[in-house]
C-alpha positions as CSV (number, residue, x, y, z in Angstrom):
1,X,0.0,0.0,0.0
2,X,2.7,2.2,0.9
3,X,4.7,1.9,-2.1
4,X,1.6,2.1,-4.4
5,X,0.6,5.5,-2.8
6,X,4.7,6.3,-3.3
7,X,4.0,5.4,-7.3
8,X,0.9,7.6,-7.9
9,X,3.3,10.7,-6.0
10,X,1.6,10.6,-2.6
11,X,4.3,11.3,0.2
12,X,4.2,9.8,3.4
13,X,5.5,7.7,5.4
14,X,5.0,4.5,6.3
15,X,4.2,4.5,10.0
16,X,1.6,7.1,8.7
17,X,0.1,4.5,6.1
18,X,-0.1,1.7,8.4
19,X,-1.9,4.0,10.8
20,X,-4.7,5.1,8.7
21,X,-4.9,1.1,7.4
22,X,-5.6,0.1,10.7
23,X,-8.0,2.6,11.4
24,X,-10.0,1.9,8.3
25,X,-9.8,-2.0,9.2
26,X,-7.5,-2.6,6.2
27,X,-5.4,-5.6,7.0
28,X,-2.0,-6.0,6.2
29,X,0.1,-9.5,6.0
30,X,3.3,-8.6,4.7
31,X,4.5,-6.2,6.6
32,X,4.8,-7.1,10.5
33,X,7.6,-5.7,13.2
34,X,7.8,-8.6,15.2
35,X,7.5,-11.9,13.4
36,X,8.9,-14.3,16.0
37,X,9.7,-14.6,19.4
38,X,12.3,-16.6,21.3
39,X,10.8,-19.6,22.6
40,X,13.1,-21.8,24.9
41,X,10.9,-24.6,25.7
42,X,11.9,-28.0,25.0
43,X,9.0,-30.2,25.6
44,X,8.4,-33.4,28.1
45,X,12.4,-33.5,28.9
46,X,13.8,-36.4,31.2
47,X,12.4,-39.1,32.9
48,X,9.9,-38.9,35.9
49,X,10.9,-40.8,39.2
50,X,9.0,-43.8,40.2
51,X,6.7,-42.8,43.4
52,X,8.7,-45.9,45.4
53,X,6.9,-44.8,48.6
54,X,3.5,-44.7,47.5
55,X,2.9,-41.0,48.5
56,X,0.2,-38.8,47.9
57,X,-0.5,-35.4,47.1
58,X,-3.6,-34.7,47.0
59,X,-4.3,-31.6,48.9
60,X,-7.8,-30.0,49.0
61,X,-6.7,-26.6,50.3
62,X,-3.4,-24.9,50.7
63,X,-1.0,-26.2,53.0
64,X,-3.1,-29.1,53.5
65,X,0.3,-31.6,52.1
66,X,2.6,-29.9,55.1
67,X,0.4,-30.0,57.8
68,X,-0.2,-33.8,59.3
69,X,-3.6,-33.5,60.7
């Protein structure tokens, strides 16, 4: 869009253009400032330890697994 309005002799700038597209609901897929992000996540990494002892967590409220009631 910008470089269209740059052919027909329309000065502006593009900051300006994008602007007034987005105000007029005028989307645009080409142009986008941030296209990725940095992601570190790895997935389902290691192995999960056998419960040997048989415990269980399974706490209704908070605190509940500290306190022996």
């Amino acid at each position: 869009m910008y470089c269209q309005l740059l052919n027909q002799g329309i000065k502006s700038s593009a900051n300006t253009v994008l602007k007034l597209m987005h105000e007029l609901g005028i989307k645009n897929h080409i142009y986008r400032r941030h296209t990725s992000s940095y992601s570190s996540y790895k997935g389902n990494v290691g192995m999960k330890a056998p419960n040997f002892l048989k415990q269980t967590f399974n706490a209704t409220s908070l605190i509940q697994s500290f306190i022996r009631m």
